[in-house]
N, C-alpha and C positions, 0 to 999 in steps of 0.2 A: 856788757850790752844788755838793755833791756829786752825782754820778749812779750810780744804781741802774739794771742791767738784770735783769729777772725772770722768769724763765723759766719756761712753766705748757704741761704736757705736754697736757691733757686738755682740749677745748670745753667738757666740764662742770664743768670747774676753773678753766677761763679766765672762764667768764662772771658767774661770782660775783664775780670779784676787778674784771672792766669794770664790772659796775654798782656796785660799792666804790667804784670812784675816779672814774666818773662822775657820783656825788653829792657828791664834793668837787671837783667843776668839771675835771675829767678832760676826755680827748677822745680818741676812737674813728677809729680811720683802716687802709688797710691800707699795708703798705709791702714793694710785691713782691707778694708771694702769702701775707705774713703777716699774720693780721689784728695788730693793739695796740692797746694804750692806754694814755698819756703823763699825767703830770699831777705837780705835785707831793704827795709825801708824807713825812711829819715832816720836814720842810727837805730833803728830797734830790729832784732832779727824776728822776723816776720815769718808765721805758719797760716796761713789758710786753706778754709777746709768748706768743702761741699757737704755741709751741715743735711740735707736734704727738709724737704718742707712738713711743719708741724711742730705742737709742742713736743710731742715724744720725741720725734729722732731730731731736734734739737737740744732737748736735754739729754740727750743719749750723750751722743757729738761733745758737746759741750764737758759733763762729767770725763769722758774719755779722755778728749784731749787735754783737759786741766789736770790729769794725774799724768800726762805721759809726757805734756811739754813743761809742766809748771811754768805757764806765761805768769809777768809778771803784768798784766792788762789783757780783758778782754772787751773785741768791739764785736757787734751784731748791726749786720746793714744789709738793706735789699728793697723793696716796693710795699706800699702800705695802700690800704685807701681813705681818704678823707674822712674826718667825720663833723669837724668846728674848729673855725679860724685857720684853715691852710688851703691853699687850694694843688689842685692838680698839676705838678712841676718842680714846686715846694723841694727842699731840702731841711729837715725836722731831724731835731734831737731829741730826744725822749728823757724827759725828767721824771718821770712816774713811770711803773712797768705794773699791768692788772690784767687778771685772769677773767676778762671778764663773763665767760660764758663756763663757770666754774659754778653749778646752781644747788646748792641743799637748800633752796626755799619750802621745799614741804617738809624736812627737820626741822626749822625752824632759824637758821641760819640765814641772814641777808645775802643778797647775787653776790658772787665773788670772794665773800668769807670762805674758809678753809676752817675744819676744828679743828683740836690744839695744835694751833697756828698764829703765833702771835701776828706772825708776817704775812699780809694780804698781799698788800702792795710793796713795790720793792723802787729804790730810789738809786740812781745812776754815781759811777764814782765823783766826788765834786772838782776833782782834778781834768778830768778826761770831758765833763761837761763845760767847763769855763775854756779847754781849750777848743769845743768845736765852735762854741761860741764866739769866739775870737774868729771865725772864718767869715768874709761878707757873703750877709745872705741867707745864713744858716738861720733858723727859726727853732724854736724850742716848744714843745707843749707835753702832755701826759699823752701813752699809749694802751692801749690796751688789746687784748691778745684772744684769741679763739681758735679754736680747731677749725673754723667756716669760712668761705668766701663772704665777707657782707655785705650783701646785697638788697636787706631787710630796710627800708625806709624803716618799720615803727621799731626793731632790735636797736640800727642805728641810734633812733632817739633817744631810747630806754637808756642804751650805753654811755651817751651825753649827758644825760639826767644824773645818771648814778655813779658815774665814775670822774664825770669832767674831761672827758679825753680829746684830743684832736685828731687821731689817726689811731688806725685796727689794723695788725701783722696777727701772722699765725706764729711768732718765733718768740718776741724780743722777753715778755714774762717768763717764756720758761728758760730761756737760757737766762735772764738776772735772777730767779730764782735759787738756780746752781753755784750762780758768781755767790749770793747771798751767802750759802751755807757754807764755801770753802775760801770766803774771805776775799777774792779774789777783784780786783778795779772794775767795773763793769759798764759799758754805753753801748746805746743802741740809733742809728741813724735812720733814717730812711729818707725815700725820692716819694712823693706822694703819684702814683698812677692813677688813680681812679677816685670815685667820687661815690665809693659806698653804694650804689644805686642800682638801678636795672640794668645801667650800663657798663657797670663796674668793671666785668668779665671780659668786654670787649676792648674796654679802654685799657684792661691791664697788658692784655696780650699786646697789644698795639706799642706801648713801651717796653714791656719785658721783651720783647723778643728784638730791640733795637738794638740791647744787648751794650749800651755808656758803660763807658768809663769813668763816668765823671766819679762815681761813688767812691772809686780808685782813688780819682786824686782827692777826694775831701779824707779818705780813710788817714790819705799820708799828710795831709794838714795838721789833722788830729795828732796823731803819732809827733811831728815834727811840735805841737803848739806844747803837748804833754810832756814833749820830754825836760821840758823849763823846769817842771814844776813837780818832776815823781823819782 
């Protein structure tokens, strides 16, 4: 059976998706200091884990559990804000992953370059992208990632200008980063809550704390479309 590790930045993202798969006989445990919950889902034995929010302790998350579970696919899913062409509701797959508030512009390096780093940008498994694809509805654009809430109308822009992105998480770069170096199938989803703006923070709370399932069930669409094809 294949394994899936799932990475869920937010408590109020995480907890939808534990009582998801603890109604198809899941099971709830912590491992370390992370809470999860294991079970299977559409044929693949499923670990999810309360990644917590940020690029550090989801690269942490991420590194960890890839040496402990060896999934054979990892997803990252949770709330984004808008940036170009999605609106607020959106369900978005992430074809590009960019760091973009990663800055040695007074070295001499452009926004988001890394030195000896061939790898800026990091690009999602093609398997696991044609299967969220296949979901009605689902939407695709490039992501790109910060340690900030964005809130910056003129960041906002700068970030459009230079990277092309349609949505900003604080997650999904750093964990395709990790997927990058240890080989690993890598996608990133998200539910668009917010609109980048002054209002960002209000609109997010507003859907984060509704606390859907819906991501649940698009996560086991995936799992179910990919398993055709990996």
């Amino acid at each position: 059976m294949n394994k899936a590790l799932l990475l869920i930045a937010d408590i109020d993202e995480f907890i939808p998706f534990e009582e998801f798969m603890l109604g198809k006989g899941g099971v709830s445990s912590l491992c370390g200091k992370y809470k999860t919950v294991s079970g299977e889902l559409s044929g693949w034995a499923v670990t999810a884990v309360h990644s917590r929010i940020g690029k550090v302790n989801t690269a942490t998350a991420a590194a960890y559990f890839i040496a402990l579970e060896k999934p054979d696919a990892v997803l990252n899913f949770g709330l984004a804000g808008a940036v170009s062409k999605v609106l607020r509701g959106d369900i978005v797959a992430g074809t590009s992953f960019c760091e973009c508030d990663f800055d040695l512009r007074a070295a001499g390096l452009p926004l988001g370059k890394k030195p000896q780093q061939e790898q800026s940008t990091y690009t999602p498994d093609a398997a696991l992208l044609e299967a969220a694809k296949k979901i009605e509805g689902v939407k695709t654009g490039a992501f790109g990632t910060g340690d900030m809430f964005l809130t910056d109308s003129k960041k906002c822009a700068q970030y459009k200008r230079e990277f092309g992105i349609c949505a900003f998480d604080m997650e999904s770069a750093a964990a395709a980063s990790v997927c990058f170096e240890l080989s690993v199938p890598f996608l990133s989803f998200k539910k668009i809550s917010d609109n980048a703006d002054d209002a960002a923070i209000s609109e997010y709370r507003e859907m984060n704390t509704a606390r859907q399932q819906q991501l649940g069930d698009i996560a086991q669409q995936i799992l179910r479309n990919a398993a055709e094809n990996m």
